[in-house]
N, C-alpha and C positions, 0 to 999 in steps of 0.2 A: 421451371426456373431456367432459366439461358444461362447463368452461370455454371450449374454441371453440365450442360450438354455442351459448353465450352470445352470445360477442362475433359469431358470424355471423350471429344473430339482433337482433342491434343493426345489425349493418354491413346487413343484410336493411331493416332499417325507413328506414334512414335513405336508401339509394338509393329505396327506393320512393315517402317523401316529398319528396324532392330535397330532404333537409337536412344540415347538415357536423357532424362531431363534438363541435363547439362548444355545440349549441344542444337537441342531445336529451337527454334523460334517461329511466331508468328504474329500475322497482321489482323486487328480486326477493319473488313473491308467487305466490297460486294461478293465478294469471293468466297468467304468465311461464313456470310450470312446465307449464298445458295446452297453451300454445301449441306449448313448445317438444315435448313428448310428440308434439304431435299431428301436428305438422311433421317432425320425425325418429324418428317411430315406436318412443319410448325410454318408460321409468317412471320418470323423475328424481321424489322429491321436491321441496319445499321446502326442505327442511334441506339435502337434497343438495347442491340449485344455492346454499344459501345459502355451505355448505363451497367448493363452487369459487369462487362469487363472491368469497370471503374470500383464495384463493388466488391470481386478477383484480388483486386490491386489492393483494397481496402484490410478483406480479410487473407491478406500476406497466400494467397493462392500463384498468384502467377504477379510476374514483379518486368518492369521495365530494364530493358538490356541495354539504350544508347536513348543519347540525349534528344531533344526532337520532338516529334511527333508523339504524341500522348498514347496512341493505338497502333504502333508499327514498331517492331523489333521487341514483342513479349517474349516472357518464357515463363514456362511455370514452374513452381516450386516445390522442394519435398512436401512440401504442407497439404499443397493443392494436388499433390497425386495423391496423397492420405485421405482427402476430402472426398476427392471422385470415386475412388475406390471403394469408400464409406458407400456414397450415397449408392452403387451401383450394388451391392452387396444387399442395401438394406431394399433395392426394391425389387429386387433377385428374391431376396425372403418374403417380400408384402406379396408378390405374383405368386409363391409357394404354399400359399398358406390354405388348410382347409378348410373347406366349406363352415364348419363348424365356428372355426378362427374366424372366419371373416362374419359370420354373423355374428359374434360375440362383440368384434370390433367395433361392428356399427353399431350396438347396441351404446358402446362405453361412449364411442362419438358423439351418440345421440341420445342421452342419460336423460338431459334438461328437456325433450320429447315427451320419453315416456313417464318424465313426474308430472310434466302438465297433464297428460294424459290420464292417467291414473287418479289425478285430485278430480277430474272433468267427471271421471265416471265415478266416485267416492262422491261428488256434490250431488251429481244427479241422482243416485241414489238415497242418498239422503234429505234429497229434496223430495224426489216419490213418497218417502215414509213418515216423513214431517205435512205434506200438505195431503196425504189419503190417496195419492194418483192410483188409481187402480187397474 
């Protein structure tokens, strides 16, 4: 989703300048989109991150700073560092998880698998002992 690698890439710049959400701003532009490309090894567009940035702007994540151009002069919001942060935490956990966890996971993912699964072999079985398969 281009939306948190947005705002991680804002929460990215601002720890590295030691600056608070207050005082930075940014462009979505070619510049925004290489970085982010080259950083998470993704092919976003412009238009693309423009669509999420729109979506940012939607769910009160990052909000326009001066009048004008629709994608020049952002900045984000407590909201939108609570979100990044969120989602970074939570796939920080999904990466931590035991072998165990993760097979359980897929399993709950994929529930509606193994009931088809299970009636396939429940039919066929009681097709063998209804028609004498032997």
């Amino acid at each position: 989703m281009p939306e948190f690698k947005i705002l991680a890439n804002i929460i990215a710049f601002m720890e590295s300048s030691g600056s608070t959400y207050k005082v930075v701003t940014f462009s979505v532009d070619q510049k925004l989109a290489d970085e982010i490309n080259s950083k998470y090894k993704t092919t976003y567009s412009v238009q693309e991150l423009e669509k999420a940035a729109d979506k940012c702007v939607a769910h009160e994540w990052i909000e326009r700073r001066s009048l004008g151009s629709s994608y020049s002069y952002l900045g984000i919001t407590p909201k939108g560092v609570g979100a990044a942060r969120s989602k970074a935490r939570s796939e920080e956990l999904k990466a931590s998880r035991s072998t165990l966890k993760k097979i359980s996971d897929y399993i709950e993912d994929h529930k509606g698998l193994f009931v088809v699964l299970g009636f396939m072999v429940a039919l066929a079985t009681f097709a063998s002992k209804f028609f004498g398969v032997k």
